[in-house]
C-alpha positions in Angstrom: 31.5 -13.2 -11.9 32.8 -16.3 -9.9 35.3 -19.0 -10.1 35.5 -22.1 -8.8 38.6 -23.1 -7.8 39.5 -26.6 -9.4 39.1 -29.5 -7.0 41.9 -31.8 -6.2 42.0 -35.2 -7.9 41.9 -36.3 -4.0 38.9 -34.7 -3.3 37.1 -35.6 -6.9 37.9 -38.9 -5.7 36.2 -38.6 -2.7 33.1 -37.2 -4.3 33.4 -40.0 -6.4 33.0 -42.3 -3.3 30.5 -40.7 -1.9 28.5 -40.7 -4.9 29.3 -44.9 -5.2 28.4 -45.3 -1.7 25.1 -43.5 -2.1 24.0 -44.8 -5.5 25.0 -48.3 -5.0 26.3 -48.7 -1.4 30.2 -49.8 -2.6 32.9 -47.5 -3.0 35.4 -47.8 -5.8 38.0 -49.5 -4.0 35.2 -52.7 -3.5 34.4 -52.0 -7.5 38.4 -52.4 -8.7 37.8 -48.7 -10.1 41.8 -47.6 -9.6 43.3 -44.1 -10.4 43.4 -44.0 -13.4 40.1 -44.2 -14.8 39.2 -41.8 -11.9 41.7 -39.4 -13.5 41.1 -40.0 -16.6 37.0 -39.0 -15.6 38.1 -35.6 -14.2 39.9 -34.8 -17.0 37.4 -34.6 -19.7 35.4 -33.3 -16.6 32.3 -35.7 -15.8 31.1 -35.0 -12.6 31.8 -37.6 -9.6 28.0 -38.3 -9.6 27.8 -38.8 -13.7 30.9 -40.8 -13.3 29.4 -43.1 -10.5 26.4 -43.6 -12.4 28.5 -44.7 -15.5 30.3 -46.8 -13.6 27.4 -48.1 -11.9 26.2 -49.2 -15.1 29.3 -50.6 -16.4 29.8 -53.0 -13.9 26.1 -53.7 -13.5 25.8 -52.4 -9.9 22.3 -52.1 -8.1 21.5 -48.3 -8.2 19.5 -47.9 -3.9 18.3 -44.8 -5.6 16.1 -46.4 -7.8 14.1 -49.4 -5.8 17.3 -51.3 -5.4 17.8 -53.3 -1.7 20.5 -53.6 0.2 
């Protein structure tokens, strides 16, 4: 059996970027999205893409993904 070693909240945050920037081409600094909802995401432990998708929806972002344009 493995374990993962727990990522940092830097490097969820990251993820969580990279995720934004792919989904809807904006990155949570563009979105207002600050540290603490980040945090707060990690911590009951939604994924950086589930949480990019929520927040996607929440602020009624274009997803690329699915036939959006840039």
């Amino acid at each position: 059996m493995t374990t993962e070693e727990p990522i940092s909240f830097t490097g969820y945050w990251n993820a969580v970027d990279e995720a934004m920037l792919k989904l809807f081409a904006v990155d949570t600094t563009a979105t207002g999205i600050g540290p603490d909802l980040i945090a707060a995401a990690q911590e009951v432990g939604r994924t950086p893409e589930d949480f990019a998708i929520w927040s996607g929806e929440k602020y009624g972002l274009n997803n690329y993904r699915r036939g959006g344009r840039l």
